[in-house]
C-alpha positions as CSV (number, residue, x, y, z in Angstrom):
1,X,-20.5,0.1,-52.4
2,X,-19.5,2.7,-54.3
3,X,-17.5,2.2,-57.5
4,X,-15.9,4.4,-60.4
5,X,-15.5,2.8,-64.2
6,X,-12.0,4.1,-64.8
7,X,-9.4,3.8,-67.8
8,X,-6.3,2.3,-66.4
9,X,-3.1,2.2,-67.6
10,X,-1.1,-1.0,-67.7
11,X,1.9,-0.8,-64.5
12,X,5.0,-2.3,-64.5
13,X,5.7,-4.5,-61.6
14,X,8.2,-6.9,-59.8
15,X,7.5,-9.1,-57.2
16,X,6.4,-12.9,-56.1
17,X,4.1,-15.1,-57.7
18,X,2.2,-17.0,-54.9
19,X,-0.2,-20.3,-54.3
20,X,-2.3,-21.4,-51.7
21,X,-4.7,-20.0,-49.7
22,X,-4.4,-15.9,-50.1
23,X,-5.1,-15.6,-46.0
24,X,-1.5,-17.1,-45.5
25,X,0.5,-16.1,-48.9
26,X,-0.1,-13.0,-49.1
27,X,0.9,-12.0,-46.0
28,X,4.1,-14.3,-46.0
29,X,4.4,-12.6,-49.8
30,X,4.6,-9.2,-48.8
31,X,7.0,-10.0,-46.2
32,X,9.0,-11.6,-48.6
33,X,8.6,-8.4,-50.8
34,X,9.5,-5.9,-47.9
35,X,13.0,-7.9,-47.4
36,X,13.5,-7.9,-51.3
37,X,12.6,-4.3,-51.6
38,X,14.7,-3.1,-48.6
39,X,17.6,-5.4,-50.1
40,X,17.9,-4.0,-53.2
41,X,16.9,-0.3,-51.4
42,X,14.3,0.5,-54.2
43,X,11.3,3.1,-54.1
44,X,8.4,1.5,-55.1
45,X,5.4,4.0,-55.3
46,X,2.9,1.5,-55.8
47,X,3.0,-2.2,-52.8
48,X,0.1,-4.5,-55.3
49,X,-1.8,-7.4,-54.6
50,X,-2.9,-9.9,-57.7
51,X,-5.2,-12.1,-57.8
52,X,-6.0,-14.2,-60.4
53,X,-8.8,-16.7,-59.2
54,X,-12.4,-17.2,-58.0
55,X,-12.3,-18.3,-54.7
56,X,-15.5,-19.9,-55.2
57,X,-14.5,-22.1,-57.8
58,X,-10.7,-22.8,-57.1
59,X,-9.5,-25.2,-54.1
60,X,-7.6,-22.9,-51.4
61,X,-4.4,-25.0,-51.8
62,X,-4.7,-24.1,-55.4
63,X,-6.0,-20.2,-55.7
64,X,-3.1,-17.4,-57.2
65,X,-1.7,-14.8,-56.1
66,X,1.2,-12.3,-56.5
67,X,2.8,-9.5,-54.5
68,X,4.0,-6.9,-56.4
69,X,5.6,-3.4,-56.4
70,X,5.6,-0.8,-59.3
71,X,9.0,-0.2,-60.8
72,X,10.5,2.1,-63.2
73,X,10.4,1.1,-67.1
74,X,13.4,-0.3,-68.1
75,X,13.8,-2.0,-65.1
76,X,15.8,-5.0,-64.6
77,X,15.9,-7.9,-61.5
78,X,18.9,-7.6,-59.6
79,X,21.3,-10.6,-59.0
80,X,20.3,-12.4,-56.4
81,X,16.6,-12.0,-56.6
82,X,15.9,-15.6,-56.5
83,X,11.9,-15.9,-57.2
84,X,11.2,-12.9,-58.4
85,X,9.5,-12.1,-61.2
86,X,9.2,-9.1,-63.9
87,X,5.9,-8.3,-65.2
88,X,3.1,-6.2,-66.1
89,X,-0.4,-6.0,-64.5
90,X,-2.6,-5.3,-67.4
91,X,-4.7,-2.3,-68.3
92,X,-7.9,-1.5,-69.4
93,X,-11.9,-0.5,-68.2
94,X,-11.5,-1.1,-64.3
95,X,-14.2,-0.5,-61.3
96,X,-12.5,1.2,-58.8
97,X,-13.5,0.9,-55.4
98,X,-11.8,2.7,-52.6
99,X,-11.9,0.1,-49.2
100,X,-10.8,0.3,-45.4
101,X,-10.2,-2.5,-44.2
102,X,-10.0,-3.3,-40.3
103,X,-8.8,-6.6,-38.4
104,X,-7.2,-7.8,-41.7
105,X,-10.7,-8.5,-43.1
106,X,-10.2,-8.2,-46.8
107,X,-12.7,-10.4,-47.9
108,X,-15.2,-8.4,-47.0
109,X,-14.7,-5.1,-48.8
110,X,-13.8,-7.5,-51.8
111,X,-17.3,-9.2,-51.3
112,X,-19.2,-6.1,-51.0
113,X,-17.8,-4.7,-53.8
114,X,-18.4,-7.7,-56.4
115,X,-22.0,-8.0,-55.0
116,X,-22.5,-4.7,-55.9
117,X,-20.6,-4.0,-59.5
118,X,-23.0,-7.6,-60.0
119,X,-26.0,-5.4,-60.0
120,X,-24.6,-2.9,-62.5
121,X,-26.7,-2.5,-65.8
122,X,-23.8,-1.7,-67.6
123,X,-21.2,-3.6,-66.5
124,X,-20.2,-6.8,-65.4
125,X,-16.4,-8.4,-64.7
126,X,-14.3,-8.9,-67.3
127,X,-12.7,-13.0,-66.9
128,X,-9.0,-10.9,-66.1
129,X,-7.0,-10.6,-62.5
130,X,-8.3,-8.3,-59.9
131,X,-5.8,-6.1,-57.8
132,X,-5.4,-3.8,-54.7
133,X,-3.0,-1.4,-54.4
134,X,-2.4,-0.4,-50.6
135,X,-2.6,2.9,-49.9
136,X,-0.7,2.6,-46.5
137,X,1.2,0.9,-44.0
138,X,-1.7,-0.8,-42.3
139,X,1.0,-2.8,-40.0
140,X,1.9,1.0,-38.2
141,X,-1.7,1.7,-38.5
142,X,-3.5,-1.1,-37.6
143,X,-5.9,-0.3,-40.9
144,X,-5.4,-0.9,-44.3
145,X,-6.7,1.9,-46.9
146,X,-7.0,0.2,-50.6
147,X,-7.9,0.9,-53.7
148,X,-9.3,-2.4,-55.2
149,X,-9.4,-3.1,-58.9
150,X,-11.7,-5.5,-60.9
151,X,-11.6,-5.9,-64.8
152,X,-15.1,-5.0,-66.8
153,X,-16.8,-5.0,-69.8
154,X,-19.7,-3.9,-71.0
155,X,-22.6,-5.7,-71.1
156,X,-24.0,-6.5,-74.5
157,X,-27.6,-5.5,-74.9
């Protein structure tokens, strides 16, 4: 898969903080997140997926997740926003790998994509929270297009 090693910039986010198994929160998260969102009428420009475990080494029941939208700096929760949290998704080196994903598949693009920055000479992930950001509404589309995110650092020689 190919891959870029981009300098991000940190993004300011809102959204829900999530647990159990990413197949079933994050979808019930970003419903959640649509209701908020259309609530509150905000104008996100970025809809973001966290997460911030291996799936190979952390129970289902027990892996993290968040869904997230970019807002403005200075931004504050509204009242009645029970749950939802104000944070920042960090910045830094980041491979970037652009993904479309069909039949709600996401594992694989994220498996193909790890398997390959794992074979870079230069690079290898950094121990930090990988994202997505989605690119459109794959629930009008029936496809999602994503960029997908994943902390590195520089292997030492």
């Amino acid at each position: 898969m190919h891959y870029n090693i981009e300098a991000v910039p940190a993004r300011n986010v809102a959204g829900f903080h999530l647990v159990g198994p990413w197949e079933k929160t994050v979808p019930q998260g970003f419903q959640q997140l649509l209701l908020w969102v259309e609530t509150h009428h905000l104008r996100p420009e970025e809809w973001i997926a966290v997460y911030y475990d291996n799936p190979d080494e952390t129970p289902p029941e027990r892996l993290r997740a968040a869904t997230l939208v970019s807002v403005p700096e200075g931004f504050a929760v509204p009242e009645n926003s029970g749950g939802v949290i104000h944070t920042e998704v960090a910045g830094g080196e980041y491979a970037i790998a652009h993904a479309r994903v069909e039949e709600g598949n996401f594992g694989k693009p994220w498996l193909l994509f790890f398997n390959s920055l794992l074979g870079d000479d230069r690079y290898l992930p950094a121990p930090l929270p990988c994202f997505e950001v989605y690119l459109n509404d794959g629930n009008a589309d029936g496809f999602w297009e994503i960029d997908m995110y994943i902390p590195v650092q520089k292997k030492s020689k």
